[in-house]
N, CA and C atoms of all chains as a GROMACS GRO file, in nm:
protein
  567
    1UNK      N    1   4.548  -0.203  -2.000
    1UNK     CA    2   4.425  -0.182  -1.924
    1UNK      C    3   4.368  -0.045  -1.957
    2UNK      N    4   4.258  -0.019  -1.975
    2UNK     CA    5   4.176   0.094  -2.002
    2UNK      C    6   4.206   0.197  -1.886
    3UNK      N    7   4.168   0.308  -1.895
    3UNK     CA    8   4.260   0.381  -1.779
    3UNK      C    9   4.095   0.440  -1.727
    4UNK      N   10   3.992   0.470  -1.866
    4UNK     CA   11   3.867   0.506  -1.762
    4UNK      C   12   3.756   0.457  -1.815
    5UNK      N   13   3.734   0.345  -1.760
    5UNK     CA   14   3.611   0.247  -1.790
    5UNK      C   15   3.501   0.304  -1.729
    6UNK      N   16   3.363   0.272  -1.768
    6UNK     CA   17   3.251   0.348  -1.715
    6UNK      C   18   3.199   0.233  -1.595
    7UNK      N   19   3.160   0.257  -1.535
    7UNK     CA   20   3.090   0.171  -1.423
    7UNK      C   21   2.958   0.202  -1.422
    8UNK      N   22   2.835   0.191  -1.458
    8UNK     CA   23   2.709   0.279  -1.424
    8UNK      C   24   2.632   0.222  -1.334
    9UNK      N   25   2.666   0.295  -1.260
    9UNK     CA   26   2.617   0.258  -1.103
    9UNK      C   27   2.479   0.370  -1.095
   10UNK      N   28   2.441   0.454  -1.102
   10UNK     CA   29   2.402   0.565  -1.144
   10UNK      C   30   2.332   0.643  -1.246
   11UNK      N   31   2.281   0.570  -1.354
   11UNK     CA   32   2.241   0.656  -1.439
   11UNK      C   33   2.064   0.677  -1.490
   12UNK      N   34   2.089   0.818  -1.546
   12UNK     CA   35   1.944   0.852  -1.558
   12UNK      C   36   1.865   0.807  -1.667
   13UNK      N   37   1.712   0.760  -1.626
   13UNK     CA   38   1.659   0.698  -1.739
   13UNK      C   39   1.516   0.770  -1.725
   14UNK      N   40   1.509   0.868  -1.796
   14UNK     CA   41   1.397   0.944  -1.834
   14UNK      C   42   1.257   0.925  -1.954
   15UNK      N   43   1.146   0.834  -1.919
   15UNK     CA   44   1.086   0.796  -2.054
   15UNK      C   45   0.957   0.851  -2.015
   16UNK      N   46   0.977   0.976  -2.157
   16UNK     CA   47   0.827   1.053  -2.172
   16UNK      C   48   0.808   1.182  -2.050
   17UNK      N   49   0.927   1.200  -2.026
   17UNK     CA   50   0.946   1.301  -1.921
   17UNK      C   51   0.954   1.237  -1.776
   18UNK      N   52   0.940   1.081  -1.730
   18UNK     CA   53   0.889   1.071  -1.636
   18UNK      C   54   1.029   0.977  -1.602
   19UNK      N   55   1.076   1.041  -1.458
   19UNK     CA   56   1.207   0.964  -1.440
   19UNK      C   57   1.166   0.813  -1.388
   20UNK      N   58   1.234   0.720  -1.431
   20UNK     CA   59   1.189   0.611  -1.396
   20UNK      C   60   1.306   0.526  -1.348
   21UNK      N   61   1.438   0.592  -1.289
   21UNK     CA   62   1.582   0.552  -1.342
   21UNK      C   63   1.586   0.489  -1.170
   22UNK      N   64   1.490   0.491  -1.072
   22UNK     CA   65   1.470   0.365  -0.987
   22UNK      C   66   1.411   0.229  -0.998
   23UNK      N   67   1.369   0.245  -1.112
   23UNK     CA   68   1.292   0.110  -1.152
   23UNK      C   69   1.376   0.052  -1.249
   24UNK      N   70   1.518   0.065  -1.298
   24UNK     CA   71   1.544   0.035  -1.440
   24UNK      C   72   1.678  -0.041  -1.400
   25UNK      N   73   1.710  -0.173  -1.442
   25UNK     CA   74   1.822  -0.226  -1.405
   25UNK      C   75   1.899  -0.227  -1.563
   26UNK      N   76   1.891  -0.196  -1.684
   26UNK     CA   77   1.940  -0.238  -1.786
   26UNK      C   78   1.866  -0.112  -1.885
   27UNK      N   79   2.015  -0.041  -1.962
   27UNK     CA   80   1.929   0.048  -2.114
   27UNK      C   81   2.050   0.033  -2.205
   28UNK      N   82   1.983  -0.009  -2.304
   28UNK     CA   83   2.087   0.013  -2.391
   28UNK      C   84   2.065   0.120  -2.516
   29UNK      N   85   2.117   0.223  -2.585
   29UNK     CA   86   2.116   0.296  -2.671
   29UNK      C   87   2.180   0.197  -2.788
   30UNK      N   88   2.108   0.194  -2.914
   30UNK     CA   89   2.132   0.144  -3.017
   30UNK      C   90   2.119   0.298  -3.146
   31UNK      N   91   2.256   0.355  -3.195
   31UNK     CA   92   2.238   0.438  -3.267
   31UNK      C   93   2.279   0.358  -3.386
   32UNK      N   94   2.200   0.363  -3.502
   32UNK     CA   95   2.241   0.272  -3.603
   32UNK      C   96   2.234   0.389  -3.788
   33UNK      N   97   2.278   0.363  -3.830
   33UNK     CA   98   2.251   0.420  -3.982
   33UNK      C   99   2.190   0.277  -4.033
   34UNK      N  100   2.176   0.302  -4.081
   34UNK     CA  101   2.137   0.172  -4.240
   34UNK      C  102   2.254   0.157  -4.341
   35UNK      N  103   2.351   0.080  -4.414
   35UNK     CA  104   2.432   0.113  -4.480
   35UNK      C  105   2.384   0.074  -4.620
   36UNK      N  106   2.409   0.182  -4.678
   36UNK     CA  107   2.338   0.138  -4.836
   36UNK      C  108   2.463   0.105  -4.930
   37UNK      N  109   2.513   0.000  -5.010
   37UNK     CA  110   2.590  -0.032  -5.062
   37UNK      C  111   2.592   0.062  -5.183
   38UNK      N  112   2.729   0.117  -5.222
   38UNK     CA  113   2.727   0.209  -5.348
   38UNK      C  114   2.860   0.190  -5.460
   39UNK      N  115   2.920   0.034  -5.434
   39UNK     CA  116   3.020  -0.057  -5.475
   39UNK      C  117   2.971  -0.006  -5.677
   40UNK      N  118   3.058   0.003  -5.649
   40UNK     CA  119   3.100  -0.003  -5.857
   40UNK      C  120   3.216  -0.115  -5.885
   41UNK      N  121   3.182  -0.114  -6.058
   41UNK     CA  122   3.270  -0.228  -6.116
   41UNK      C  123   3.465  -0.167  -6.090
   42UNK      N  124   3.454  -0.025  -6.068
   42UNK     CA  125   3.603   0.040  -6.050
   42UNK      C  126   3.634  -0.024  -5.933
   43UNK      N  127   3.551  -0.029  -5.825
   43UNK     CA  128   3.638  -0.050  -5.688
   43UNK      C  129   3.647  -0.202  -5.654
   44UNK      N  130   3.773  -0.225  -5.591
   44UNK     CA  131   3.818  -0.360  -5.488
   44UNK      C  132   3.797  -0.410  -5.385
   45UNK      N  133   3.675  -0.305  -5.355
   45UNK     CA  134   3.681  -0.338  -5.169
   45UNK      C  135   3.530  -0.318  -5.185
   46UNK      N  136   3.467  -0.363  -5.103
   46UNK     CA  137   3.300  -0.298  -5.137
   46UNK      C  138   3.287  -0.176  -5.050
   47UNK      N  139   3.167  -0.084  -5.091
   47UNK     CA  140   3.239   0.044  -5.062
   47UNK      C  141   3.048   0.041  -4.985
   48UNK      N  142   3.050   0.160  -4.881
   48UNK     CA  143   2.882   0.182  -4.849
   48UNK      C  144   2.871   0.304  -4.820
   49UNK      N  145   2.764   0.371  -4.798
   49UNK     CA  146   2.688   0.496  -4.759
   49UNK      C  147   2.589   0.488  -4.664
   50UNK      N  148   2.569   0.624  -4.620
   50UNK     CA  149   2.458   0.609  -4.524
   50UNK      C  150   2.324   0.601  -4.559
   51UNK      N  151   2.277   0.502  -4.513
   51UNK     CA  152   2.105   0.538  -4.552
   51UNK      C  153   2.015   0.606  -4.412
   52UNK      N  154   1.879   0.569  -4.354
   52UNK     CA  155   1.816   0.641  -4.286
   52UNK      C  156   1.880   0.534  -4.113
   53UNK      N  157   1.841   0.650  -4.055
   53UNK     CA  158   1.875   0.597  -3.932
   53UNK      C  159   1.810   0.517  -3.853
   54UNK      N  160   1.805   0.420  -3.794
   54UNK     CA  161   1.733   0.337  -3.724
   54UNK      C  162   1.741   0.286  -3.576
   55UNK      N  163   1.732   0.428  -3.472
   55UNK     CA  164   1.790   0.370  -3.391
   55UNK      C  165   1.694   0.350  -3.289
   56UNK      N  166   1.738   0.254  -3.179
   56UNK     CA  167   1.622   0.181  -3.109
   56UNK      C  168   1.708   0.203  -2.950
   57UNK      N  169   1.573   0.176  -2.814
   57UNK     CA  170   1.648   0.224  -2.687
   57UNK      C  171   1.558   0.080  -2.610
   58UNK      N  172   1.637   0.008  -2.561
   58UNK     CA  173   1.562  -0.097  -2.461
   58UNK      C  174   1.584  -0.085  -2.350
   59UNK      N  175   1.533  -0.125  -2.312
   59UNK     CA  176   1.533  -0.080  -2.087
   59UNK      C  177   1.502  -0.201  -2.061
   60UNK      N  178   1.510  -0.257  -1.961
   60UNK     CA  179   1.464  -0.327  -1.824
   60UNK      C  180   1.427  -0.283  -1.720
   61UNK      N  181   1.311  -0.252  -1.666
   61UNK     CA  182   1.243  -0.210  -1.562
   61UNK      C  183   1.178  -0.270  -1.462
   62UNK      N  184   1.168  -0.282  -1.326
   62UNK     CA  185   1.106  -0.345  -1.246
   62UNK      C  186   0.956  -0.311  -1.265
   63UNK      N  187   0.844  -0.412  -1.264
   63UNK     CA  188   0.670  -0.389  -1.291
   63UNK      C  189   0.657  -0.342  -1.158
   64UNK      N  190   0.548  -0.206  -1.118
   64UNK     CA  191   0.534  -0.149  -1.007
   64UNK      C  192   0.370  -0.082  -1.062
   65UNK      N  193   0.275  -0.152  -1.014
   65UNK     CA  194   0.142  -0.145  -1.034
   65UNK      C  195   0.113   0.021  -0.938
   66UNK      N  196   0.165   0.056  -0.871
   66UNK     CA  197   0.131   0.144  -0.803
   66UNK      C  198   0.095   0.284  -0.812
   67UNK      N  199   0.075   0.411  -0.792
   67UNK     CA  200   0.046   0.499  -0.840
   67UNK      C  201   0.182   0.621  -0.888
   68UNK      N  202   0.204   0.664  -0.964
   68UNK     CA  203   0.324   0.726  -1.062
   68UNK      C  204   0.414   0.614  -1.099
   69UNK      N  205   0.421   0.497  -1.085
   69UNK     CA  206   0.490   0.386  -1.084
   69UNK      C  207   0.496   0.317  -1.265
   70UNK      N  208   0.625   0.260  -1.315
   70UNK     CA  209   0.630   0.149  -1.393
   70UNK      C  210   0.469   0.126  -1.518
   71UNK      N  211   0.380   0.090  -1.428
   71UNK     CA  212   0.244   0.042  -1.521
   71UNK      C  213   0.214   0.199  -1.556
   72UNK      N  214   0.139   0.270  -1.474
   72UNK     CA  215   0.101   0.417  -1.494
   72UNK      C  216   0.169   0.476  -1.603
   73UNK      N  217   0.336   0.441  -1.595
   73UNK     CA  218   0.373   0.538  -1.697
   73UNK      C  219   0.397   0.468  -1.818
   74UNK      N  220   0.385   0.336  -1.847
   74UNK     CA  221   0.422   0.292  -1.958
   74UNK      C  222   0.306   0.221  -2.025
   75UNK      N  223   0.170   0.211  -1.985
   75UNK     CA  224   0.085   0.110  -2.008
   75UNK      C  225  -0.018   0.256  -2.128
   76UNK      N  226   0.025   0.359  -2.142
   76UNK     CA  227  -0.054   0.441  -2.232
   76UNK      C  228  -0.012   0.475  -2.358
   77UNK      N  229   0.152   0.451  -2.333
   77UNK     CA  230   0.234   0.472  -2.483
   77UNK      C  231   0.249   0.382  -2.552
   78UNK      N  232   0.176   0.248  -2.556
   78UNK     CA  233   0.212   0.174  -2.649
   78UNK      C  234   0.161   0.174  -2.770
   79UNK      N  235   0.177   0.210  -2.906
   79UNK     CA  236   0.133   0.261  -3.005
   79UNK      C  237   0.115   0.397  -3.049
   80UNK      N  238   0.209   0.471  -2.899
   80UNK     CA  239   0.229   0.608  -2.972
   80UNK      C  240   0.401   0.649  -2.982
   81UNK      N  241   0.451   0.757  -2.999
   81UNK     CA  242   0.575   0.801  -3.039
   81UNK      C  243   0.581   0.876  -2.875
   82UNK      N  244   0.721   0.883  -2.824
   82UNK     CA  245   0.733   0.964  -2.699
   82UNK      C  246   0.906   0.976  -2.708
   83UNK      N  247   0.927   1.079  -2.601
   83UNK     CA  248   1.044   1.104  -2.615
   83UNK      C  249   1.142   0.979  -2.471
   84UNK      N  250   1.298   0.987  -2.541
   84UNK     CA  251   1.353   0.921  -2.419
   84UNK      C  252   1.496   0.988  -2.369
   85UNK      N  253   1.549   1.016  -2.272
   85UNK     CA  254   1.633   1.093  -2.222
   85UNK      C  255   1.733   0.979  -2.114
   86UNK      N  256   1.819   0.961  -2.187
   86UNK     CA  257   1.923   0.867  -2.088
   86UNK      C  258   2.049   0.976  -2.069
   87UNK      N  259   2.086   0.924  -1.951
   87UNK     CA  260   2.259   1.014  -1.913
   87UNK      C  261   2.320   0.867  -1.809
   88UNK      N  262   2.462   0.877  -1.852
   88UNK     CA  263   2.542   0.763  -1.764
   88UNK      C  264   2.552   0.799  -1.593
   89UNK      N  265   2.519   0.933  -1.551
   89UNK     CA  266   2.492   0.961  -1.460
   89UNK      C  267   2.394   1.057  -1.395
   90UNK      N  268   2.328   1.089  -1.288
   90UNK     CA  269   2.205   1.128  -1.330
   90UNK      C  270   2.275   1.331  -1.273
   91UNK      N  271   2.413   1.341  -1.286
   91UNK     CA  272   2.461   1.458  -1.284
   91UNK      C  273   2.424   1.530  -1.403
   92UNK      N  274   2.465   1.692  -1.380
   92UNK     CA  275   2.457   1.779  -1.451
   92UNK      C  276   2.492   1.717  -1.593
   93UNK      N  277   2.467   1.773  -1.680
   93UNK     CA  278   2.517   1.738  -1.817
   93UNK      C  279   2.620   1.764  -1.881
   94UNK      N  280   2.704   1.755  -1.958
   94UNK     CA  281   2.849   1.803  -1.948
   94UNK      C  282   2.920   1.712  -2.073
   95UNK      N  283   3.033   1.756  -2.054
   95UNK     CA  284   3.099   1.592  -2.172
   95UNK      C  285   3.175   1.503  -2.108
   96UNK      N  286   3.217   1.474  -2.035
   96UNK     CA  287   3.167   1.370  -1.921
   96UNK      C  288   3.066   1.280  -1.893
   97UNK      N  289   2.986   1.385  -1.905
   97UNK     CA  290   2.866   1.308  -1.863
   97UNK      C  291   2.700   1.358  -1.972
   98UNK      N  292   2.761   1.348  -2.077
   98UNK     CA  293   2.681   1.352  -2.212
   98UNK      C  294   2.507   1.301  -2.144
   99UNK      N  295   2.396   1.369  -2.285
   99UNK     CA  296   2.286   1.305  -2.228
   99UNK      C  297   2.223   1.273  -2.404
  100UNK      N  298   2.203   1.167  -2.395
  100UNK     CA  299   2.105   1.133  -2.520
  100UNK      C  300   1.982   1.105  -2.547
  101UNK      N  301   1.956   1.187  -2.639
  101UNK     CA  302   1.761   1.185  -2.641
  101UNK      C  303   1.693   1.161  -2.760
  102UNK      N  304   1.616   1.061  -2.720
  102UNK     CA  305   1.581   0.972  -2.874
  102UNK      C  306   1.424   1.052  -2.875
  103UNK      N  307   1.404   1.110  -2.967
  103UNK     CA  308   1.267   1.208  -2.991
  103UNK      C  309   1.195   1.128  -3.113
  104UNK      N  310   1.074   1.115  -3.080
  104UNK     CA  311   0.946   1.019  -3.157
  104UNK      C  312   1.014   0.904  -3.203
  105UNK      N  313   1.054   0.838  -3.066
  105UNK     CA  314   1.041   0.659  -3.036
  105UNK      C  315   0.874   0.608  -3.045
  106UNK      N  316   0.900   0.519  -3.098
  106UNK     CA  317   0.781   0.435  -3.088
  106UNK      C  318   0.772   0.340  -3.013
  107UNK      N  319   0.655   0.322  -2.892
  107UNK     CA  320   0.634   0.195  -2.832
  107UNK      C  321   0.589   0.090  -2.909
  108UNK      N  322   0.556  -0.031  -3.001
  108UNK     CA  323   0.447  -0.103  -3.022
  108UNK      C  324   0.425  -0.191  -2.912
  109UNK      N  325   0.479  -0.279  -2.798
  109UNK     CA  326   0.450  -0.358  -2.739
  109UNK      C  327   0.506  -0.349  -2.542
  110UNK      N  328   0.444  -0.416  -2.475
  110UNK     CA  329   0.482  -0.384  -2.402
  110UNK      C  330   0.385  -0.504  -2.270
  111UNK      N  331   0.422  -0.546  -2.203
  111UNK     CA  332   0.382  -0.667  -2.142
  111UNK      C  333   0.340  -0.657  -2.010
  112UNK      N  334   0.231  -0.587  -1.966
  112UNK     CA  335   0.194  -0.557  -1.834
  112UNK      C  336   0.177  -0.629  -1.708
  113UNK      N  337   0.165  -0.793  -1.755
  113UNK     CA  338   0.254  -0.928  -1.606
  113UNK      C  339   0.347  -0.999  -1.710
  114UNK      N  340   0.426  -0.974  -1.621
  114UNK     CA  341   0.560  -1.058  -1.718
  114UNK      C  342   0.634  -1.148  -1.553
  115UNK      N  343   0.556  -1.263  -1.507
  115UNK     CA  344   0.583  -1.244  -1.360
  115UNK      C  345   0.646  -1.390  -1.352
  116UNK      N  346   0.674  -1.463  -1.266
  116UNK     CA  347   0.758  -1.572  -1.248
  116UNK      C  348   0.762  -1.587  -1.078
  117UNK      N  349   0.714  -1.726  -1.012
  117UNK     CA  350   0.673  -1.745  -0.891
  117UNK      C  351   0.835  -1.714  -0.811
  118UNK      N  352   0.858  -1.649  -0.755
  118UNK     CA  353   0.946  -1.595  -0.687
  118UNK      C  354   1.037  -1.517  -0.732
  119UNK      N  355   1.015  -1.443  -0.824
  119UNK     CA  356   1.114  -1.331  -0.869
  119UNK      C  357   1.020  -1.175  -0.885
  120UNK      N  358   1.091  -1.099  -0.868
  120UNK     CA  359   1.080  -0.968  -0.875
  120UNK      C  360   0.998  -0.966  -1.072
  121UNK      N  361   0.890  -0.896  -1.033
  121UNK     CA  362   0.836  -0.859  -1.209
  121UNK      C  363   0.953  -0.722  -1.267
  122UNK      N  364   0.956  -0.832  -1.390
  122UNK     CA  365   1.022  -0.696  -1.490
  122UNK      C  366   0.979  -0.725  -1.625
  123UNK      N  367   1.010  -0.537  -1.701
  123UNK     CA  368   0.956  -0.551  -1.821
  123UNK      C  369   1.081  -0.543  -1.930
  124UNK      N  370   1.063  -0.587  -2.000
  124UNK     CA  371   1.137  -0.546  -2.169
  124UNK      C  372   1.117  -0.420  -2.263
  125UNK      N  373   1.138  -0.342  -2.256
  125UNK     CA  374   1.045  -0.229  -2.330
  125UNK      C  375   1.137  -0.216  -2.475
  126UNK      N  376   1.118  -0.182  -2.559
  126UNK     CA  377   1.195  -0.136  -2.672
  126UNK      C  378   1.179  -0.018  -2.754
  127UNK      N  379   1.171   0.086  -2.775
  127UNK     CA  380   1.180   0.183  -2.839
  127UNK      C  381   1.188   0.218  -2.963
  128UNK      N  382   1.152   0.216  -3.075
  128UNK     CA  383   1.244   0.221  -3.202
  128UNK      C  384   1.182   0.350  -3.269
  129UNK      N  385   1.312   0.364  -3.358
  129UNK     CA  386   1.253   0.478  -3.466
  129UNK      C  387   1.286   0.611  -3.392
  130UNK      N  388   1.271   0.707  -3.444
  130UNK     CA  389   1.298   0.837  -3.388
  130UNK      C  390   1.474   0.908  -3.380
  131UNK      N  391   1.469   1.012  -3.327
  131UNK     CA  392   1.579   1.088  -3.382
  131UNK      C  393   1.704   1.099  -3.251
  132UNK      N  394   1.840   1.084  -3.263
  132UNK     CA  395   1.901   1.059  -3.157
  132UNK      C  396   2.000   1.170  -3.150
  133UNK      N  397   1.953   1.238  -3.063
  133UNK     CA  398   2.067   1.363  -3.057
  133UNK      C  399   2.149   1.366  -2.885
  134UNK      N  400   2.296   1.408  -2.940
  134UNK     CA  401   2.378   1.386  -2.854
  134UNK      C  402   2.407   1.537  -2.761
  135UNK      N  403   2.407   1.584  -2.620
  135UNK     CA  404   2.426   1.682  -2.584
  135UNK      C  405   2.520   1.669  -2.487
  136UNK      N  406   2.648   1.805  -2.513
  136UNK     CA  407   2.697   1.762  -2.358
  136UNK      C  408   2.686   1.878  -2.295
  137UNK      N  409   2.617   1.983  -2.317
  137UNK     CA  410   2.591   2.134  -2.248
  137UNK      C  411   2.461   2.116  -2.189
  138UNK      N  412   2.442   2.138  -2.058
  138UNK     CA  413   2.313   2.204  -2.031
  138UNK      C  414   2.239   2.286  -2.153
  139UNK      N  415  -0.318   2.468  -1.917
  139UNK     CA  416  -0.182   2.461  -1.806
  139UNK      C  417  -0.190   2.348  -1.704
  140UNK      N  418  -0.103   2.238  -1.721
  140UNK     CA  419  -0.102   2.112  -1.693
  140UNK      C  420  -0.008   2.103  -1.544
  141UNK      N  421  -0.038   2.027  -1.462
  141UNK     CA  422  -0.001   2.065  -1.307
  141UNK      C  423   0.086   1.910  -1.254
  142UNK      N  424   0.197   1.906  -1.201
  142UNK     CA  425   0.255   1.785  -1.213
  142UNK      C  426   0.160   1.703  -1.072
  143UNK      N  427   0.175   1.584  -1.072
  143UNK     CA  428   0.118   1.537  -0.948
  143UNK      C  429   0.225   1.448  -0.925
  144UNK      N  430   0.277   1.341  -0.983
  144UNK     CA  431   0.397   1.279  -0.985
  144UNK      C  432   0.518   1.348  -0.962
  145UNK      N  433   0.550   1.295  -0.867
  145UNK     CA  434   0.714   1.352  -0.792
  145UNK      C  435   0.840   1.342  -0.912
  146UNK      N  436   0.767   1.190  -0.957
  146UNK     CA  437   0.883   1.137  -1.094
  146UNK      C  438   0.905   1.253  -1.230
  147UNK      N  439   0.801   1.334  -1.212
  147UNK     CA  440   0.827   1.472  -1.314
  147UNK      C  441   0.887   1.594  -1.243
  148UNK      N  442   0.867   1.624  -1.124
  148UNK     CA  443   0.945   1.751  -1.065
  148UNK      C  444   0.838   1.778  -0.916
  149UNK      N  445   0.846   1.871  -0.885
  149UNK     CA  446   0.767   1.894  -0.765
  149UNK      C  447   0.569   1.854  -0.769
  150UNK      N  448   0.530   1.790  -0.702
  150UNK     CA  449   0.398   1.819  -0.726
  150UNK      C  450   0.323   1.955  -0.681
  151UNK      N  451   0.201   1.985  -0.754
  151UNK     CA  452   0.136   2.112  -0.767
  151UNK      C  453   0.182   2.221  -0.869
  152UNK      N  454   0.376   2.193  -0.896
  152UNK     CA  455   0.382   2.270  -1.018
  152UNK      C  456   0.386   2.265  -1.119
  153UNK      N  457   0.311   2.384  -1.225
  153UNK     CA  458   0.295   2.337  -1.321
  153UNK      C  459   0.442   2.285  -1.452
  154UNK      N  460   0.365   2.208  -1.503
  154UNK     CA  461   0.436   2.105  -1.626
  154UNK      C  462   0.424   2.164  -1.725
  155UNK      N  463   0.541   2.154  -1.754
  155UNK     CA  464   0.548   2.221  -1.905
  155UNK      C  465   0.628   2.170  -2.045
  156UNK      N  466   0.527   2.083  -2.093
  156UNK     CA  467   0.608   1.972  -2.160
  156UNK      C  468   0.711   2.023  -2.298
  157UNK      N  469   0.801   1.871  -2.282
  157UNK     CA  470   0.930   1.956  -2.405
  157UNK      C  471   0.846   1.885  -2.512
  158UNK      N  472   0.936   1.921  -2.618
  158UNK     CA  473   0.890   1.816  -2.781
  158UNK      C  474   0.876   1.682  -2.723
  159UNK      N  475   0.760   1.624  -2.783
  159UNK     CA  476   0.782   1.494  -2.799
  159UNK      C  477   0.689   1.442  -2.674
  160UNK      N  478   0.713   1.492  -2.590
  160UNK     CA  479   0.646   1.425  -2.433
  160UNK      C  480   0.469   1.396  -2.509
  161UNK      N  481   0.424   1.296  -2.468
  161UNK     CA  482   0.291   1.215  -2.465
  161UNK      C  483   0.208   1.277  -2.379
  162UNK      N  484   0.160   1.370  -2.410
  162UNK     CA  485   0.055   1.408  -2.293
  162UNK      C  486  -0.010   1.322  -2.260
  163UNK      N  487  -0.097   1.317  -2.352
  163UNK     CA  488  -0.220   1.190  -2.322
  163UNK      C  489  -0.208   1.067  -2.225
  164UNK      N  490  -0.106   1.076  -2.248
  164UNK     CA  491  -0.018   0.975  -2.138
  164UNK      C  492  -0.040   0.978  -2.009
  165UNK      N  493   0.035   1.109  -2.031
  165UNK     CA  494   0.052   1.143  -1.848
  165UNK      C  495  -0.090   1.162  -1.816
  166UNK      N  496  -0.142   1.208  -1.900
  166UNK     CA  497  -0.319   1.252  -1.801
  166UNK      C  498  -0.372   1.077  -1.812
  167UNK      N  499  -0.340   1.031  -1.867
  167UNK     CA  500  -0.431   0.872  -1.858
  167UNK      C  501  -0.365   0.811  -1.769
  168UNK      N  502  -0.190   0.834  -1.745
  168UNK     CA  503  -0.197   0.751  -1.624
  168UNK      C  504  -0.189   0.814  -1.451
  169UNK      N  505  -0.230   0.979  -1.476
  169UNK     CA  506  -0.270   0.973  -1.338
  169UNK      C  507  -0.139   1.072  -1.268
  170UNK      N  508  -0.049   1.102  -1.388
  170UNK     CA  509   0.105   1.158  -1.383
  170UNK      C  510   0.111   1.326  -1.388
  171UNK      N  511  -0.023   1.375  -1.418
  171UNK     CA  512  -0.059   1.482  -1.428
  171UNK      C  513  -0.162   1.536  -1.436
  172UNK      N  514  -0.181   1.651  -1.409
  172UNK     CA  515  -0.351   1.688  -1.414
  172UNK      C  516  -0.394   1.786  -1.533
  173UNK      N  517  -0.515   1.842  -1.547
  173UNK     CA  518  -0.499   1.959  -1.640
  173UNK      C  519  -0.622   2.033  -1.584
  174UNK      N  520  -0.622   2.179  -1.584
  174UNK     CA  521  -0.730   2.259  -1.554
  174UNK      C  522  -0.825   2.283  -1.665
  175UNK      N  523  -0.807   2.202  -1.785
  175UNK     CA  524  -0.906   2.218  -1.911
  175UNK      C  525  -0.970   2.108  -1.896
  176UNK      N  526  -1.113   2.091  -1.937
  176UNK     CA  527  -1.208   2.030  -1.968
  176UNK      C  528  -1.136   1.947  -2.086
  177UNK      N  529  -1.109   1.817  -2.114
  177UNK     CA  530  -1.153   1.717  -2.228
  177UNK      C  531  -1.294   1.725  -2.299
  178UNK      N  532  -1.318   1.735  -2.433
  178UNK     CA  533  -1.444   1.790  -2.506
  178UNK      C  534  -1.476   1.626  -2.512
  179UNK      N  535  -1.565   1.575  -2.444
  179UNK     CA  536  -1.588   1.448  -2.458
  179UNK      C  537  -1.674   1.401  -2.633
  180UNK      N  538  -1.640   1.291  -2.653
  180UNK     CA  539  -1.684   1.246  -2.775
  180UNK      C  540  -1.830   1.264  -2.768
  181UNK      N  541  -1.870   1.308  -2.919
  181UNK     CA  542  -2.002   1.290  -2.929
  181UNK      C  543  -2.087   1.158  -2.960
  182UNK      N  544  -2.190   1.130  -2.875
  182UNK     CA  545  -2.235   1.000  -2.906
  182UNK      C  546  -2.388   1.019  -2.984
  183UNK      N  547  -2.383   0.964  -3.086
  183UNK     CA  548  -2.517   0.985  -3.172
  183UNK      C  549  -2.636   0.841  -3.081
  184UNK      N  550  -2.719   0.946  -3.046
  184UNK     CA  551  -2.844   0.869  -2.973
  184UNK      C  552  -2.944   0.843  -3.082
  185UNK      N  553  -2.989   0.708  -3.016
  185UNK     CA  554  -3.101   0.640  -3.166
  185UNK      C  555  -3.238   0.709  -3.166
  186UNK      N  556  -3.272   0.717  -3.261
  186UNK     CA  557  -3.409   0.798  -3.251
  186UNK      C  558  -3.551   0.705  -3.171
  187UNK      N  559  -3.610   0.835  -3.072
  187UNK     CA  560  -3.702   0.787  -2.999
  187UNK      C  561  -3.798   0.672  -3.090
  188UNK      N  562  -3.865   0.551  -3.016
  188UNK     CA  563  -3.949   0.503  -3.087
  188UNK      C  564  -4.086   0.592  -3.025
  189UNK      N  565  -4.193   0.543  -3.112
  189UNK     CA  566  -4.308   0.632  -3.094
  189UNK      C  567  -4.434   0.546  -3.055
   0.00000   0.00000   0.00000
């Protein structure tokens, strides 16, 4: 058995400076390289390298038409680059409790009624592109 | 010098002071912040009077 599994009951979801980590039931960080194959006729095993990075951040958010709310903050970035700031808890920063920040994400899409006759509205957002740096110091 | 109004950025009335990357345009379009500068509104070319 794992001795310290994460539970995230708690964590911060910061997009474009604007905390939104009451509206957000789901984020996932996708840090990816590209692997560029660099296999020769010498080697037995296929061999790879890094190519450019590609990493992407999706959320799930509750739709909240209201004022500083959900629409307000997400209905202007679509088609521009913005920054995103997640932490597993919305504590101090630390290594423990690391914070990752994906700098010139790109929105392209983004679905302003995404609604269904008796359920709570939520959105899909996706992020891609941009630079993912890991901090655990203030 | 840009002034928060949204609680979701830090206190309202103080001013914002954005890191790399943050979308201004953003925040002033959706209402998330204010600014004490004038926007230089686009120029619109008017058709010439008829006579």
């Amino acid at each position: 058995m794992a001795i310290s599994s994460t539970y995230l009951s708690n964590p911060s979801v910061t997009i474009n400076a604007v905390d939104l980590s009451d509206q957000c039931t789901s984020a996932v960080i996708n840090y990816v390289s590209e692997q560029l194959e660099n296999t020769t006729f010498s080697n037995t095993s296929r061999s790879f390298t890094s190519g450019l990075y590609s990493n992407t951040v999706t959320v799930t958010l509750y739709q909240s038409y209201s004022a500083s709310e959900t629409e307000a903050s997400i209905y202007n970035l679509v088609g521009t680059t913005t920054t995103l700031v997640l932490k597993p808890t919305s504590s101090a920063v630390g290594a423990t409790n690391p914070s990752y920040t994906l700098t010139g994400a790109f929105l392209s899409a983004h679905t302003p009624i995404n609604a269904s006759l008796g359920e709570l509205s939520t959105i899909d957002l996706t992020f891609a592109g941009g630079v993912l740096t890991k901090a655990t110091s203030a | 010098m840009y002034t928060i109004i949204s609680p979701r950025l830090g206190t309202p009335g103080d001013e914002f002071i954005p890191e790399d990357g943050v979308n201004i345009d953003a925040l002033l379009d959706g209402g998330l912040i204010s600014t004490d500068t004038v926007k230089k509104s686009s120029k619109v070319k008017s058709e010439p009077k008829e006579q």
